[in-house]
N, C-alpha and C positions, 0 to 999 in steps of 0.2 A: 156466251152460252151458259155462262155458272155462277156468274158473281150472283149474288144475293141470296143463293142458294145452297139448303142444309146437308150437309153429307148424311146417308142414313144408313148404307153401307159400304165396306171396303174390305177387299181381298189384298193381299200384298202377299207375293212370292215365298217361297222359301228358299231362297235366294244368295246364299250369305258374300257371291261374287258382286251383284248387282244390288241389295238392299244394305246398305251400308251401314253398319256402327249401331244396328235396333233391330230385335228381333220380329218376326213379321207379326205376331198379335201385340208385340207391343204397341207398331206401328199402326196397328188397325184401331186400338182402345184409346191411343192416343187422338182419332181424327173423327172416330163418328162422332153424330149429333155437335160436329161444327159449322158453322157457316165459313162459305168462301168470299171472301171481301176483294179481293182482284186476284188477278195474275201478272207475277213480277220476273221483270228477264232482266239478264246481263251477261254482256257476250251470249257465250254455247250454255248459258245455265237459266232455268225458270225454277220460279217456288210459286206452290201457292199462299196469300197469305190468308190466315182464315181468322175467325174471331178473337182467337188467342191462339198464341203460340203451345205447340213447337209447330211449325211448319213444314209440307212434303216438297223440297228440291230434289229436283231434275239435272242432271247433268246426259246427258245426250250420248254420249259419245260419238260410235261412228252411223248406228243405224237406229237409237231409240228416237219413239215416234209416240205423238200424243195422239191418240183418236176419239172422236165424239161418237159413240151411235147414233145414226141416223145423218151424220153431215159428210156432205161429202171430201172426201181427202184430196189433196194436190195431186193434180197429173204426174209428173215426173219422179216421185217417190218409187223406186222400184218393189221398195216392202210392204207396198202401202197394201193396210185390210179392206177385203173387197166386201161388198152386200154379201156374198155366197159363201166365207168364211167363217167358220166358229168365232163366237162372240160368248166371253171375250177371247180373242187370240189365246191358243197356246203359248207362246212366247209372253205373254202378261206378265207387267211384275209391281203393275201397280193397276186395282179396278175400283172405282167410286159409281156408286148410285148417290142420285139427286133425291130431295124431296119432290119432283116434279117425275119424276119416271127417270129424267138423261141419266147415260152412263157416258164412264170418259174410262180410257183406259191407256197407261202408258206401256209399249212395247219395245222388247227388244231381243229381237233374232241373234243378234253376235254377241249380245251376255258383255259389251265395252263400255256401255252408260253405268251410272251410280243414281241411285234413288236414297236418298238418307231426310232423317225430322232434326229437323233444326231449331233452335229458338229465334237465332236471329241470322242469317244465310248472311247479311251484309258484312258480318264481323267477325266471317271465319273462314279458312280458307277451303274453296279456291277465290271464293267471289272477295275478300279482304286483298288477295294480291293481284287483281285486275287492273290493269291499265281502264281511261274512259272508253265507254261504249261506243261504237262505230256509229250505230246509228243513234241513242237515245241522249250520248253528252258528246256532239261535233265538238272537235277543236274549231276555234278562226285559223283562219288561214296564216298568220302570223305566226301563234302558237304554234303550229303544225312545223312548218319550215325551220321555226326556231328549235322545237326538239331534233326533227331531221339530221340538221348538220352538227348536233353532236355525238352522231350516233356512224360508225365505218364499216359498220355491215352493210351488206346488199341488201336493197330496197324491200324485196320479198321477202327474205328470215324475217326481218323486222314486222313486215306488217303482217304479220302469223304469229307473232309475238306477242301474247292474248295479256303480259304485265306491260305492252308498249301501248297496244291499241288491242280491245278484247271487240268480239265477235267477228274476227276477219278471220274467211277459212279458204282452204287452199282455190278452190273455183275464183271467189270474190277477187282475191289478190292475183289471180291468173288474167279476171278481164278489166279490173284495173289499169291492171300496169299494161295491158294489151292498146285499151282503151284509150291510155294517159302518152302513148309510143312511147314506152321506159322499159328497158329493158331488164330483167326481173335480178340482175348479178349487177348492175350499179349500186354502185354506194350508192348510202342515200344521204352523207354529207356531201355530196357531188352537186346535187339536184335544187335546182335554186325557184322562188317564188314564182 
């Protein structure tokens, strides 16, 4: 919905629990009149990256939520902003206009996500001390079993264990190992190929 597209304005909270480590007009003087070149995730974290850095990550916590104006949002979100809601949310702590009219706005009701400008998000922490992504760098099957059994915690800590394997969250790992008949307090050097 935004890659190739100029930021041309931004609102950012006044925030100083949720916008991290920059104050919010620095944050805003830092990103107009950028382009957005993609959107990059790992694990529970995205940034965008835009022409030049410094770059705005996301880190989620337990209810920050990205929304587009005008697209529609995931069923099962319970927070999720309706058509008939102020736009942008109250709860905003991050709002971009496009050069095309979109707006995106990051939200967050319980104030537990971090929003911070980064130069490079890969080389600092948290995203520096990430295990690989669940879904975007799979282990082989090999690899997987070979870290396994040097690991004597039970299966679950471990795969919540965002420096073992990063975007697994407590649901994933619940139908996992439901899914997999393992029971979530087995070691996981027990558990063989």
């Amino acid at each position: 919905n935004c890659i190739g597209k100029k930021i041309t304005k931004c609102i950012v909270a006044d925030d100083s629990k949720v916008i991290d480590g920059v104050s919010h007009s620095e944050f805003e003087a830092s990103v107009i009149g950028k382009t957005i070149v993609a959107a990059r995730r790992k694990g529970k974290n995205m940034w965008l990256q835009l022409d030049s850095p410094p770059f705005p990550f996301f880190q989620f916590g337990m209810a920050g939520a990205i929304y587009i104006r005008g697209v529609a949002v995931i069923n099962y979100k319970r927070s999720a902003v309706n058509d008939e809601d102020e736009w942008p949310s109250k709860y905003s702590k991050f709002f971009i206009q496009l050069d095309d009219g979109l707006e995106i706005s990051f939200t967050d009701k319980r104030r537990f996500a971090k929003v911070r400008l980064l130069k490079d998000p890969t080389s600092v922490p948290p995203i520096s001390e990430l295990g690989p992504d669940a879904l975007f760098e799979p282990m082989t099957l090999d690899e997987f079993t070979g870290r396994l059994h040097k690991k004597k915690t039970e299966i679950k800590v471990l795969l919540l264990d965002q420096s073992y394997i990063s975007g697994i969250g407590n649901w994933v790992a619940d139908e996992v190992l439901y899914q997999a008949r393992i029971h979530p307090q087995q070691s996981a050097s027990s558990l063989s190929g």
